[in-house]
N, CA, C and O atoms as CSV, one atom per row, in Angstrom:
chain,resi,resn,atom,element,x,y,z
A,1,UNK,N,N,-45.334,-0.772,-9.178
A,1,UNK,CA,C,-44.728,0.545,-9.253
A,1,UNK,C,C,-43.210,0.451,-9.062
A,1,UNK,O,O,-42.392,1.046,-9.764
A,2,UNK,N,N,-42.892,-0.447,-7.924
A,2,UNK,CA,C,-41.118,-0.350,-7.809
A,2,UNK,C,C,-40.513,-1.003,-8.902
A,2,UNK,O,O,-39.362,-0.788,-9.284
A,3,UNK,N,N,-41.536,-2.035,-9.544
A,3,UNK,CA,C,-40.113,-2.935,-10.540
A,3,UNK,C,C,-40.502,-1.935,-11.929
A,3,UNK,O,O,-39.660,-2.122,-12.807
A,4,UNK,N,N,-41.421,-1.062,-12.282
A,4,UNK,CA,C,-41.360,-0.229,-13.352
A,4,UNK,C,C,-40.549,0.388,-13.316
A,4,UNK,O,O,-39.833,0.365,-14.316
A,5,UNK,N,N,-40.119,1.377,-12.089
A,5,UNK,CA,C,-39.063,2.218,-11.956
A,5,UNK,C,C,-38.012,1.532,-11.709
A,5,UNK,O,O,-37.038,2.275,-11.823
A,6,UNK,N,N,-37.708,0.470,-11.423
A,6,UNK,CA,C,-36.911,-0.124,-11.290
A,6,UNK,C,C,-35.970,-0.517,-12.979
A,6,UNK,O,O,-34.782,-0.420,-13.289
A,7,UNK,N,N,-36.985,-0.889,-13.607
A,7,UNK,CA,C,-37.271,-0.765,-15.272
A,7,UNK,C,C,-36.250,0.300,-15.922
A,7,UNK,O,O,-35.217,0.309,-16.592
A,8,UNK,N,N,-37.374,1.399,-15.181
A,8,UNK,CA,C,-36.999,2.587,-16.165
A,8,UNK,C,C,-35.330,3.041,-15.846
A,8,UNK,O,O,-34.485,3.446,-16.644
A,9,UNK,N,N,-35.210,2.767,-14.141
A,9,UNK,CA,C,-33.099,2.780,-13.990
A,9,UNK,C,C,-32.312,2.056,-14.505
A,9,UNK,O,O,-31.102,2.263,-14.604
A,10,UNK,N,N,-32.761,1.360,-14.794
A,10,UNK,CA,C,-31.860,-0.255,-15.413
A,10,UNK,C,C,-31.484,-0.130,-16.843
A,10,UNK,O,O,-30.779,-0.873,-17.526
A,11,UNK,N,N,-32.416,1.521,-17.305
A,11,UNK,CA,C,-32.010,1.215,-18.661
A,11,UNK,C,C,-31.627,2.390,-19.200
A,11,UNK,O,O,-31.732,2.822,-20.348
A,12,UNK,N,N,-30.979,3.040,-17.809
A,12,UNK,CA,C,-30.567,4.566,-18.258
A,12,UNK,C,C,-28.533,4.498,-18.551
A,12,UNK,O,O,-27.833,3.488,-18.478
A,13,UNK,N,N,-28.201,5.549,-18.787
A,13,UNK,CA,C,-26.620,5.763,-19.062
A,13,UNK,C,C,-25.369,5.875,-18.384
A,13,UNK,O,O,-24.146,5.886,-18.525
A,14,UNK,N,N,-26.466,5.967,-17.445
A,14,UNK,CA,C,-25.943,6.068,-15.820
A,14,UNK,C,C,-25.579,4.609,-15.323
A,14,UNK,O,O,-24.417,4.253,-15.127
A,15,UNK,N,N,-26.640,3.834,-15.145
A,15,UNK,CA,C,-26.814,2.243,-14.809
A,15,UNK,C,C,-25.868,1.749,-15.881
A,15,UNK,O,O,-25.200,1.066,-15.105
A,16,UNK,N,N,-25.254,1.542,-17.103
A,16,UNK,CA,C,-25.189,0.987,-17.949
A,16,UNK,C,C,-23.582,1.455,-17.514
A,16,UNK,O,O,-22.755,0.544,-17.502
A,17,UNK,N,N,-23.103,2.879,-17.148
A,17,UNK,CA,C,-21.890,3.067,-16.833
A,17,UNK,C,C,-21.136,2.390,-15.451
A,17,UNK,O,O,-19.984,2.039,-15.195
A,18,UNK,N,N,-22.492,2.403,-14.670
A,18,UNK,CA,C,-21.973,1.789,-13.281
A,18,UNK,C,C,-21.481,0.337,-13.593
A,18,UNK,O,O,-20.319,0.059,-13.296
A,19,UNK,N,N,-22.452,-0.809,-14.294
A,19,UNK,CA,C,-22.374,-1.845,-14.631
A,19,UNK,C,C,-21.181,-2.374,-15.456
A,19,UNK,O,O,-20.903,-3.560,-15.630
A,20,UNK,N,N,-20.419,-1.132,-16.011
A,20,UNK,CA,C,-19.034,-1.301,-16.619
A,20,UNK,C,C,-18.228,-0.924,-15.763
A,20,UNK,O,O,-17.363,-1.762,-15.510
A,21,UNK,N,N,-18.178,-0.137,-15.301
A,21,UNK,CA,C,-16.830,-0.454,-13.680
A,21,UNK,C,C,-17.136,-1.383,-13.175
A,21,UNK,O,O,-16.044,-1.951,-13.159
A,22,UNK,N,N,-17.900,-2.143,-12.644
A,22,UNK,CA,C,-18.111,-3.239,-11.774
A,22,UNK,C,C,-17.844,-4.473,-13.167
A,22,UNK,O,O,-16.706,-4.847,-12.883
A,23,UNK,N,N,-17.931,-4.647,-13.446
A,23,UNK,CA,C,-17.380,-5.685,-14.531
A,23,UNK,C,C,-15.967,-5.449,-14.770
A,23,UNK,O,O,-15.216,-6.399,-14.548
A,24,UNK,N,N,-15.452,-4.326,-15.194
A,24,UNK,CA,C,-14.139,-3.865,-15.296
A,24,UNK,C,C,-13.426,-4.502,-13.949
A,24,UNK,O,O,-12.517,-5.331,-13.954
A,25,UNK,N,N,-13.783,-4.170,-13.299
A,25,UNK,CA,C,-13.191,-4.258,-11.823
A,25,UNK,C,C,-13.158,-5.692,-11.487
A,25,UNK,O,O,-12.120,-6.354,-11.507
A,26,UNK,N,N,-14.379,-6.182,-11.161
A,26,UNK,CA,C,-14.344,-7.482,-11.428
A,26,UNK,C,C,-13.401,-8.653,-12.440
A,26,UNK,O,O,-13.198,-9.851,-12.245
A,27,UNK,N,N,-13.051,-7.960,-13.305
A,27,UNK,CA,C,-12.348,-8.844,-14.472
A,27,UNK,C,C,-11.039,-8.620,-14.000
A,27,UNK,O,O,-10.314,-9.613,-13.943
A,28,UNK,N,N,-10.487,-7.323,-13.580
A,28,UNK,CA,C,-9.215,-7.100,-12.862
A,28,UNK,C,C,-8.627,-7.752,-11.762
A,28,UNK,O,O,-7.429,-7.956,-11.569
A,29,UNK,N,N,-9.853,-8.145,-10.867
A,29,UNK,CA,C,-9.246,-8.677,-9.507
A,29,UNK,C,C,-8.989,-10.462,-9.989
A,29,UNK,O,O,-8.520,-11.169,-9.097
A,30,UNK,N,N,-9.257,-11.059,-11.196
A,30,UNK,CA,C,-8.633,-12.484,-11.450
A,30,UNK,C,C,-7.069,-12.500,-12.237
A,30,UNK,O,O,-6.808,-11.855,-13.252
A,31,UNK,N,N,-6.362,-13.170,-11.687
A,31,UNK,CA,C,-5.365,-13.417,-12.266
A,31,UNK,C,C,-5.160,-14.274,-13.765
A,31,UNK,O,O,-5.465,-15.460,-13.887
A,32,UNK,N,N,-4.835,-13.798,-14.387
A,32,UNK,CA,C,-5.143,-14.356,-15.927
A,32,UNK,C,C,-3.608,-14.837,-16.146
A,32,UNK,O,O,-3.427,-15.411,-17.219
A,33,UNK,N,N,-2.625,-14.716,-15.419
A,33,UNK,CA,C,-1.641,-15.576,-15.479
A,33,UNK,C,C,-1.392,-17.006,-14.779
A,33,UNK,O,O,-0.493,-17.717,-15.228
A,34,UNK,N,N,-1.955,-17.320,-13.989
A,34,UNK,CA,C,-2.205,-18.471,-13.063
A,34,UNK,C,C,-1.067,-18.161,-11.618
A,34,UNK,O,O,-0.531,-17.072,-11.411
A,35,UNK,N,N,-0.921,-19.194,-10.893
A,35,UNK,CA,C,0.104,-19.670,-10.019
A,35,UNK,C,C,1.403,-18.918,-10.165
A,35,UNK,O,O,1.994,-19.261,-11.189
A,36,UNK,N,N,1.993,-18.056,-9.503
A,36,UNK,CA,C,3.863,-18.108,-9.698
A,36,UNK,C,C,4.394,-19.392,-9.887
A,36,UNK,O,O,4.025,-20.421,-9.320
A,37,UNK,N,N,5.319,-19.260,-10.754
A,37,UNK,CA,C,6.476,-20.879,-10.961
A,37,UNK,C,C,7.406,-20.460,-9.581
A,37,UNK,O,O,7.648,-21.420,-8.849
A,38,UNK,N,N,7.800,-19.504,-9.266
A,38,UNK,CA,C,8.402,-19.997,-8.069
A,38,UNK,C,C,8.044,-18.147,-7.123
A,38,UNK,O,O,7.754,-17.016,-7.512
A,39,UNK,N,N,8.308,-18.845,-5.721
A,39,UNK,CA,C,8.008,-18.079,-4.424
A,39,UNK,C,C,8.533,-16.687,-5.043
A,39,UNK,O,O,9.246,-16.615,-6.044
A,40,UNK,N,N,7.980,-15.391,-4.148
A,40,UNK,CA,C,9.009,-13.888,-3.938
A,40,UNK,C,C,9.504,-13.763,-3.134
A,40,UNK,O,O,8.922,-13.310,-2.148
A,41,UNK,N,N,10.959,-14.111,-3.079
A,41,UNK,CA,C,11.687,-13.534,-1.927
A,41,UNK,C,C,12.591,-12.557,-2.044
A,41,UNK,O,O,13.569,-12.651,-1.303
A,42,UNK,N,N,12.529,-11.587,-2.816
A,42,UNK,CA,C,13.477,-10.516,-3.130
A,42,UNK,C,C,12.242,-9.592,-3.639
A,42,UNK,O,O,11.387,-9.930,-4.458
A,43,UNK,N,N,12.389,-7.856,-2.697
A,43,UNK,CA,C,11.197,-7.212,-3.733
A,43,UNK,C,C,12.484,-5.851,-3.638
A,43,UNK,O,O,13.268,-5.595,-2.724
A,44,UNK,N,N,12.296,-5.220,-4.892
A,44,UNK,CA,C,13.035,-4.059,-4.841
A,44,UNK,C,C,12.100,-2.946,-5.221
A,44,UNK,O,O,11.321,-2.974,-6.174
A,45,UNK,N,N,12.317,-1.670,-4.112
A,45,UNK,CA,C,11.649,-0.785,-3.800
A,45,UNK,C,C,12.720,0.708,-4.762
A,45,UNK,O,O,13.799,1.167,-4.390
A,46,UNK,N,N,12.110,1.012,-5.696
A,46,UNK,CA,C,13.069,2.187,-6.167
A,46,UNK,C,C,12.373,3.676,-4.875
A,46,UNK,O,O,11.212,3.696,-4.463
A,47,UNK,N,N,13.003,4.289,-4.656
A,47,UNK,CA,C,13.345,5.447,-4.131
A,47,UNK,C,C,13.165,5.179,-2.225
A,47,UNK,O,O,12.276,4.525,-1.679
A,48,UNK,N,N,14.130,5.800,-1.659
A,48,UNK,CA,C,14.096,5.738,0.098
A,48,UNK,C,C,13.512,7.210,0.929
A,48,UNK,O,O,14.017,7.841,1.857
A,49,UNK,N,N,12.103,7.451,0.072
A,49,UNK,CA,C,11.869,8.568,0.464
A,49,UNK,C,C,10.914,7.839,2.009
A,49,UNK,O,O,11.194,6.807,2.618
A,50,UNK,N,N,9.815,8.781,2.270
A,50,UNK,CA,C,8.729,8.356,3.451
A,50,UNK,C,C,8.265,6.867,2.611
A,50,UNK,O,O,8.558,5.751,3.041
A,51,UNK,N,N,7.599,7.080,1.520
A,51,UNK,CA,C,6.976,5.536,1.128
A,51,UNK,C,C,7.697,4.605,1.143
A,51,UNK,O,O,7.585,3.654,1.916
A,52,UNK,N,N,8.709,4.767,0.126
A,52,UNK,CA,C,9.894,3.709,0.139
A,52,UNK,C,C,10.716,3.137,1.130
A,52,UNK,O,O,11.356,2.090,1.026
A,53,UNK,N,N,10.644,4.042,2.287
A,53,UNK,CA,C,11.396,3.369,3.234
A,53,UNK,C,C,10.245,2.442,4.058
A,53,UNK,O,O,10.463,1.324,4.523
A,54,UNK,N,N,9.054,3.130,4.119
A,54,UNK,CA,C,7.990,2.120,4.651
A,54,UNK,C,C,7.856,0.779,3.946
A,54,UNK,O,O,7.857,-0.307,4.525
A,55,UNK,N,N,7.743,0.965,2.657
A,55,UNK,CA,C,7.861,-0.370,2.013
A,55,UNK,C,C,8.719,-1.343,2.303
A,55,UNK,O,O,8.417,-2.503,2.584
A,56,UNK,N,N,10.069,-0.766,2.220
A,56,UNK,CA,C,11.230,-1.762,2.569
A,56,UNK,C,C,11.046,-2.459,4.049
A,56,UNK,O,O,11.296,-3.639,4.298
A,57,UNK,N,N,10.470,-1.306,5.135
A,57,UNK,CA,C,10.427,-1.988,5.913
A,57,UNK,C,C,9.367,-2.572,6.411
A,57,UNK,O,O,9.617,-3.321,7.355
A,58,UNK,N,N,8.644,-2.515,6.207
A,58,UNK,CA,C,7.239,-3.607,6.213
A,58,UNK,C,C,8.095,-4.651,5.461
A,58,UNK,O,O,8.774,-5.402,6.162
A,59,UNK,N,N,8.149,-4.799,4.029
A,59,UNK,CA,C,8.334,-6.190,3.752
A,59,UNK,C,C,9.867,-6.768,4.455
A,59,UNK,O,O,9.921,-7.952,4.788
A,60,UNK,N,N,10.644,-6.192,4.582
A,60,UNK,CA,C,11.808,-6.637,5.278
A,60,UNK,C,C,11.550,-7.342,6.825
A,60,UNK,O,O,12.430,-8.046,7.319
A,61,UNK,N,N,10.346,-7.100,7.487
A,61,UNK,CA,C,9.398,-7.378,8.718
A,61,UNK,C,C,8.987,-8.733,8.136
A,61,UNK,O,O,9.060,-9.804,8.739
A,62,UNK,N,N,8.523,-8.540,6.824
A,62,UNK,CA,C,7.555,-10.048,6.617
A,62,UNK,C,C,8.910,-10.988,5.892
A,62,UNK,O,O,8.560,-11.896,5.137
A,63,UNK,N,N,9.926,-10.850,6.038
A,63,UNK,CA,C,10.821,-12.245,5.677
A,63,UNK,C,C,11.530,-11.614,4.238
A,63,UNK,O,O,12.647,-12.034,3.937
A,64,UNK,N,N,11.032,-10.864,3.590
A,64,UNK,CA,C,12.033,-10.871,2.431
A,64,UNK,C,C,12.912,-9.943,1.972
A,64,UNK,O,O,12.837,-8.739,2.216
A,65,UNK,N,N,13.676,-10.433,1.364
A,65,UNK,CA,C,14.810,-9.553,1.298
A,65,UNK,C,C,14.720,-8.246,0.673
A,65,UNK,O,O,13.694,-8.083,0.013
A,66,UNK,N,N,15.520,-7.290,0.712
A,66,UNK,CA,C,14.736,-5.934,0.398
A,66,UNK,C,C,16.189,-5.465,0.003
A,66,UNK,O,O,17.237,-5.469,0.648
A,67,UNK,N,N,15.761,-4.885,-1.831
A,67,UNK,CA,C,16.761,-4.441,-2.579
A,67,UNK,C,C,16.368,-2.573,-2.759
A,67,UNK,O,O,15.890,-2.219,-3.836
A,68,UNK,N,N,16.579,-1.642,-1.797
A,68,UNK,CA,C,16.675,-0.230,-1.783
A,68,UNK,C,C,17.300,0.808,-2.578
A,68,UNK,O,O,18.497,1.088,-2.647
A,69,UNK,N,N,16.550,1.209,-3.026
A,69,UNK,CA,C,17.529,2.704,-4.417
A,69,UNK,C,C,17.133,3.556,-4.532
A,69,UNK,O,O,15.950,3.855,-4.369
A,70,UNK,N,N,18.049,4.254,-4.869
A,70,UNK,CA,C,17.598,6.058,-4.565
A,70,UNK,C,C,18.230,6.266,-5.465
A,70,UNK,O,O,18.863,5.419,-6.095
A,71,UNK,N,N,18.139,8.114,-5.824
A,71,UNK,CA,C,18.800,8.617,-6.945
A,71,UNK,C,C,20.163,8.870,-6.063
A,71,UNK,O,O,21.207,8.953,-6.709
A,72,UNK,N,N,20.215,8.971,-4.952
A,72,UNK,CA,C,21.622,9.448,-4.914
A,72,UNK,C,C,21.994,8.709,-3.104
A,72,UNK,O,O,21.164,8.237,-2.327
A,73,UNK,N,N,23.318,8.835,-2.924
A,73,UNK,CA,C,23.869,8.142,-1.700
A,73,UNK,C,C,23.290,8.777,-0.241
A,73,UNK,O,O,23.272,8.016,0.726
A,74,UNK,N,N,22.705,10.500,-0.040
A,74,UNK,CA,C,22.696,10.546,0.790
A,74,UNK,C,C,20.586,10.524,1.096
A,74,UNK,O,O,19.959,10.754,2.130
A,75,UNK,N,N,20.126,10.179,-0.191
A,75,UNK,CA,C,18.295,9.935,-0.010
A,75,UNK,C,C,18.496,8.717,0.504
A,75,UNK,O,O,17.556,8.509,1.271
A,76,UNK,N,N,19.486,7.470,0.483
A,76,UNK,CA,C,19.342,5.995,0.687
A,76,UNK,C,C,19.809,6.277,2.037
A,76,UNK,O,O,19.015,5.765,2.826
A,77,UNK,N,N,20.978,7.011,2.778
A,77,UNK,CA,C,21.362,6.784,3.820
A,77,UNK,C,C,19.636,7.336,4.767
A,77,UNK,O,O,19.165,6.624,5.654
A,78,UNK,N,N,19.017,8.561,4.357
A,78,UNK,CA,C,17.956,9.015,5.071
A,78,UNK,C,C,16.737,7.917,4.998
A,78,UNK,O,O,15.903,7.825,5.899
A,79,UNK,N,N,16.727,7.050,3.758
A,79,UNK,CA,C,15.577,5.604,3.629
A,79,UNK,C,C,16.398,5.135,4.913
A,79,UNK,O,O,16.034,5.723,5.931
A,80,UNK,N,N,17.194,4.417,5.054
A,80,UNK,CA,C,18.028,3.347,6.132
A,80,UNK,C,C,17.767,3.735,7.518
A,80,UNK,O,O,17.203,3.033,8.357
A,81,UNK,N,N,18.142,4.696,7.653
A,81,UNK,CA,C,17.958,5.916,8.940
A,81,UNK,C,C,16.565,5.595,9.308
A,81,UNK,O,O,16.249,5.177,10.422
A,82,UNK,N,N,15.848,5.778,8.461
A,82,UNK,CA,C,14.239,5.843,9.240
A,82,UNK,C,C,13.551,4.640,9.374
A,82,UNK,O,O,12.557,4.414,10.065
A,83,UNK,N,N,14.353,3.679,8.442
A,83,UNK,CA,C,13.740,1.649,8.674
A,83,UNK,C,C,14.393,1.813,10.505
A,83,UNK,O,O,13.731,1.953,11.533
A,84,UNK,N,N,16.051,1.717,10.311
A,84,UNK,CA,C,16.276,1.221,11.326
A,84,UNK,C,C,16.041,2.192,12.713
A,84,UNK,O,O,16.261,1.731,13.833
């Protein structure tokens, strides 16, 4: 009785959709470019709003250098303000 019904899910539109995100997904998480040729030590974060300034400063925490931009002089001074 369970592997009939088991049967009969396996071959519905539903199952057949789930089984393509999980493949999709799956195929996404491999890198199809290989290895970097060389390290990241520079990441640039466009805008110094709440995210952007978190970004900068998390990675500026983990060692690398951090290139910050905003549309204008006084959104970058308020990104800076809230890292430091």
């Amino acid at each position: 009785a369970e592997s009939k019904a088991f049967g009969e899910l396996a071959m519905t539109p539903e199952c057949n959709a789930l089984q393509g995100i999980f493949f999709g997904a799956t195929a996404l998480k491999k890198n199809r470019y290989g290895a970097p040729k060389q390290a990241v030590t520079t990441v640039g974060v466009l805008g110094a709003g709440l995210m952007g300034a978190g970004v900068a400063q998390v990675s500026a925490a983990k060692g690398y250098k951090v290139l910050l931009k905003d549309i204008n002089q006084a959104g970058l001074g308020r990104g800076l303000k809230q890292i430091q």
